[in-house]
C-alpha positions in Angstrom: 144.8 77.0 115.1 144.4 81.2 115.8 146.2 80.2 119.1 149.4 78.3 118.0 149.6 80.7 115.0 149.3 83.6 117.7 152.3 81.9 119.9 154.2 81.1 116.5 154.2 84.9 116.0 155.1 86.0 119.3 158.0 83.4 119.9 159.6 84.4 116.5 159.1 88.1 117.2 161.2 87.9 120.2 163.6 85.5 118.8 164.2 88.1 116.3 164.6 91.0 118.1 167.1 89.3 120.6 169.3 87.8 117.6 169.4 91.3 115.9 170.8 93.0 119.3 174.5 93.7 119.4 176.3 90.8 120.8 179.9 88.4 120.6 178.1 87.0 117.7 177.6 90.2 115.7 180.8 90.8 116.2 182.5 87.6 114.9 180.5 87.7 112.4 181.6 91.5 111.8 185.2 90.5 111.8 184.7 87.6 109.3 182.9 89.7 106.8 184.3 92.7 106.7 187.9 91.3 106.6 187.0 89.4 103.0 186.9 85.7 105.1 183.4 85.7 103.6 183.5 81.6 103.4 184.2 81.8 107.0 181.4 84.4 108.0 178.4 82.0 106.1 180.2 79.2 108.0 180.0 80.9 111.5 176.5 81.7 110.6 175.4 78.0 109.9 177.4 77.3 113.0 175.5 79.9 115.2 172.2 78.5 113.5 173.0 75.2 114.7 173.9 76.2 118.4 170.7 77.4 118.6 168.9 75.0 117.6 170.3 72.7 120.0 169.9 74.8 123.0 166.0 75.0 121.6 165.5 71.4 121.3 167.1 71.1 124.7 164.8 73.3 126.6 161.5 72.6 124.5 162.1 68.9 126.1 163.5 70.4 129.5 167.0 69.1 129.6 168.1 72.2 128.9 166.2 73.6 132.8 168.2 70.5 133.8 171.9 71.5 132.8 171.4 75.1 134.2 171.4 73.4 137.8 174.3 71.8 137.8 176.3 74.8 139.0 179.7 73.6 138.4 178.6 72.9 134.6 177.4 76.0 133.6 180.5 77.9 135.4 182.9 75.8 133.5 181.0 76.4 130.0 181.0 79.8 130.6 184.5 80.3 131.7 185.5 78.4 129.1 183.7 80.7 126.7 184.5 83.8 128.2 188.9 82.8 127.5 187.5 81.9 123.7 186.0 85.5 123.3 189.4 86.8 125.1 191.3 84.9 122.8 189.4 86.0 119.5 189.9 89.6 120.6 193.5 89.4 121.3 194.2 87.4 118.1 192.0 90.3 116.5 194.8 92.8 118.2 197.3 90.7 116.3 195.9 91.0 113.2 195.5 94.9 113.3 199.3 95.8 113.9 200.9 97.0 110.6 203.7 94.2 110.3 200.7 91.7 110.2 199.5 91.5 106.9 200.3 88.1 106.4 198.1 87.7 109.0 195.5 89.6 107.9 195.7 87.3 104.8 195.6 84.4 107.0 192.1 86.1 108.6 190.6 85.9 104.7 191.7 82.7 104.0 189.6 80.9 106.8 187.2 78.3 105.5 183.7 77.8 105.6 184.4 74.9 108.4 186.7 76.6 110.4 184.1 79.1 110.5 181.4 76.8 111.5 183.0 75.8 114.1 184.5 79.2 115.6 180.3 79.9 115.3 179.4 77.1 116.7 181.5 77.1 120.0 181.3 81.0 120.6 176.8 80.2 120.6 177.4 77.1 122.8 180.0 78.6 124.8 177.5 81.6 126.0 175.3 79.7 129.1 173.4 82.9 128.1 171.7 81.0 125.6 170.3 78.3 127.8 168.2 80.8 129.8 167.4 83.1 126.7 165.2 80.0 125.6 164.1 79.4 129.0 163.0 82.6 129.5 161.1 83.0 126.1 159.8 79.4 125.6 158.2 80.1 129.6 156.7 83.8 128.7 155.9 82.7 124.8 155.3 79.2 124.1 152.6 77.7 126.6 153.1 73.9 127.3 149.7 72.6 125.5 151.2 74.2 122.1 150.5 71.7 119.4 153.5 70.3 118.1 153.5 71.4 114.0 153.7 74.7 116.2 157.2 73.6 117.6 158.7 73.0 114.8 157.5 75.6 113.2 158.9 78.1 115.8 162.6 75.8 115.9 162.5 75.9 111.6 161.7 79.3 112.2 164.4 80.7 114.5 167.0 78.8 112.8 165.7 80.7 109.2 165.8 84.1 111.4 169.7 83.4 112.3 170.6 82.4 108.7 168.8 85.4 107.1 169.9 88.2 109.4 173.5 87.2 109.7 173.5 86.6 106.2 172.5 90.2 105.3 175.5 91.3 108.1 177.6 89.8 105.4 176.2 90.7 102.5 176.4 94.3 103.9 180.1 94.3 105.1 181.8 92.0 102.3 180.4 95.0 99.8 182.7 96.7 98.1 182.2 100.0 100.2 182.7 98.1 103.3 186.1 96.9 102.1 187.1 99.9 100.7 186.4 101.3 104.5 188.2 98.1 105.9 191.3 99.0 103.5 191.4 102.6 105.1 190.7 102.0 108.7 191.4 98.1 109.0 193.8 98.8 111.9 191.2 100.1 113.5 188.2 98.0 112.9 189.9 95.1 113.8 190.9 96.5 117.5 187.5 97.8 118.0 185.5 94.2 116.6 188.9 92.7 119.0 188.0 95.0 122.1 184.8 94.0 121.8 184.9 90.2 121.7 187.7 90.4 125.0 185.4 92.6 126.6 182.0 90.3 126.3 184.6 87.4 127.7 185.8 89.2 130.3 182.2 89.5 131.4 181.3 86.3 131.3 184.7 85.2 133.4 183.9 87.8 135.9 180.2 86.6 136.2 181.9 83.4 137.5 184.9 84.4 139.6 
């Protein structure tokens, strides 16, 4: 029991320290919030969530070792992800030019399942995942932990997504934030828009 609650610990305290670093997540998530699409943002959330969960199930029963081999696979998934990212950030450019507040308004208006989706695909679309969760469920999670201890750490790390991301938005859909985003939008939006085409253009160039 001391053991599994001891590997429960450890697996969740890396699991939060890695979602809470700066990434193409963060930053979609940034965009969302601070630009009022708040429906969106909670959305992209559950969606990141649930990518997670998937690639956790997938390595805790070693499919997951499996995909990473198939070379051509993972260079497609992650070329493939690295144009989304591209593509977020350009459309983020779009948005930040002065004739495009229409746009802008078009940003806010996003629903929550558009935003699951955009969520969803940018987590899935990042190979880096896959062996993130190897890595840690090799150095953390031994392979005689009981079950209950599992799920435990799968419940777990899906809680840690929804709560942290969810405090990015309650943070940047604030009234301050906004006020900030009213000011400076222009250039909020070309930084967040930088950011996601540069993490893309990473993960192309990783490939080519």
């Amino acid at each position: 029991m001391t053991q599994e609650l001891f590997v429960i610990a450890t697996a969740l305290g890396l699991y939060t320290a890695v979602v809470v670093s700066p990434g193409p997540n963060f930053a979609l998530i940034s965009r969302l919030a601070i630009s009022g699409a708040r429906p969106a943002a909670l959305g992209a959330t559950l969606g990141f969530a649930v990518a997670s969960f998937v690639y956790a199930v997938l390595t805790m029963t070693g499919l997951a070792l499996v995909l990473t081999r198939i070379g051509w696979f993972a260079s497609l998934v992650q070329i493939v992800g690295g144009c989304y990212l591209v593509y977020l950030g350009v459309m983020a450019w779009f948005a930040s030019r002065p004739a495009a507040a229409a746009q802008q308004g078009a940003v806010a208006s996003v629903g929550a399942w558009r935003g699951m989706r955009m969520g969803a695909v940018v987590n899935l679309a990042n190979p880096k995942g896959i062996t993130f969760f190897i890595g840690l469920y090799a150095v953390a999670i031994p392979p005689e932990t009981a079950l209950w201890a599992k799920l435990v750490i799968l419940g777990g790390g899906f809680a840690v997504e929804l709560v942290w991301y969810g405090a990015v938005i309650f943070l940047l859909s604030s009234r301050p934030a906004r006020a900030a985003f009213e000011r400076f939008g222009q250039w909020i939006e070309r930084a967040i828009g930088s950011v996601l085409a540069a993490f893309g253009l990473r993960l192309i160039a990783e490939k080519l």
